[in-house]
C-alpha positions as CSV (number, residue, x, y, z in Angstrom):
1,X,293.9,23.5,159.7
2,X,296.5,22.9,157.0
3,X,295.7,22.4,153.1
4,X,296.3,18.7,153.1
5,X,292.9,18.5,155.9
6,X,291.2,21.1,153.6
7,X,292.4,18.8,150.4
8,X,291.0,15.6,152.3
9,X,287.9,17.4,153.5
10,X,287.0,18.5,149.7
11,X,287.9,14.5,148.5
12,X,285.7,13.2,151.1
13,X,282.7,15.7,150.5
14,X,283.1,15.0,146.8
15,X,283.1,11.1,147.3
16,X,279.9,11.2,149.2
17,X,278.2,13.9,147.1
18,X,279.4,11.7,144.0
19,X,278.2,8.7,145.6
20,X,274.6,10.4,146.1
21,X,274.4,11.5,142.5
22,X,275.1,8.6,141.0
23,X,272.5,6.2,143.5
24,X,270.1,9.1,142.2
25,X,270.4,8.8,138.7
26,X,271.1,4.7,138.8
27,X,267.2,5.1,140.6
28,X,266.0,7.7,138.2
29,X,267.3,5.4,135.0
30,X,266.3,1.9,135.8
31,X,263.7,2.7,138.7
32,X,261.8,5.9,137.9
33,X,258.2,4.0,139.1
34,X,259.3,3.0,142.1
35,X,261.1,6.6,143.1
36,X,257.0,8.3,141.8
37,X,255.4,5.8,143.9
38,X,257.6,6.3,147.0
39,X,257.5,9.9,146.6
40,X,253.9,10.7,145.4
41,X,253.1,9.8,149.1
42,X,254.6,13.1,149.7
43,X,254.3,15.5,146.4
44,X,251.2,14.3,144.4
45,X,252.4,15.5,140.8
46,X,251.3,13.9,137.8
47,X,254.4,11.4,136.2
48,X,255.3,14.0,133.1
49,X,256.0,16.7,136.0
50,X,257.5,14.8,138.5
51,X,259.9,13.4,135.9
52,X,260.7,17.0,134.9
53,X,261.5,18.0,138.2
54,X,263.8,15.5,138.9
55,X,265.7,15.6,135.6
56,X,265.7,19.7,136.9
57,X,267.3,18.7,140.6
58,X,269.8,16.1,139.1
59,X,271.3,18.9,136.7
60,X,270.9,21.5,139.5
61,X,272.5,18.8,142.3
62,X,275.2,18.3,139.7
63,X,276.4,21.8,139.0
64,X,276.3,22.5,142.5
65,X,278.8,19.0,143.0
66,X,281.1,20.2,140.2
67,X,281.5,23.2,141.9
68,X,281.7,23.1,145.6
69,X,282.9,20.2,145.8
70,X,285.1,19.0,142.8
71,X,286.9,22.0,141.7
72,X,287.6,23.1,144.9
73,X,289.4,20.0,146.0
74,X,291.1,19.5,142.1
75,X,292.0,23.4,143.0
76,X,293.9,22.4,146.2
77,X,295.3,19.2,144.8
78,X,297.3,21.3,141.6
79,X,298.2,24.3,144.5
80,X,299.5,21.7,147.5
């Protein structure tokens, strides 16, 4: 594997994972009823708490987007 599949790799991970942050915060913004009634199927929490928790895995899916996947690949775009 050379740095240019690495640097590729890191683009395309960061693409996706950017994609998937954005859909979930799109939902969470203009469609938070519809994400509680979907998923109070599954987790029955109150609204207040489920809201909390997923302004709490947005922040936490976010940091962990910035940095595996983001800096590594701005990283290997300013080295190659």
């Amino acid at each position: 594997m050379d740095i240019t599949q690495v640097t590729n790799f890191f683009f395309w991970c960061s693409v996706i994972n950017g994609c998937v942050l954005l859909l979930w915060a799109v939902m969470m913004m203009f469609a938070p009823d519809l994400v509680y009634r979907t998923q109070y199927q599954w987790f029955p929490l109150t609204k207040e708490v489920f809201a909390e928790t997923m302004y709490r895995f947005l922040g936490y899916y976010k940091i962990l987007f910035f940095v595996f996947n983001l800096v590594p690949w701005l990283a290997l775009k300013l080295v190659g």
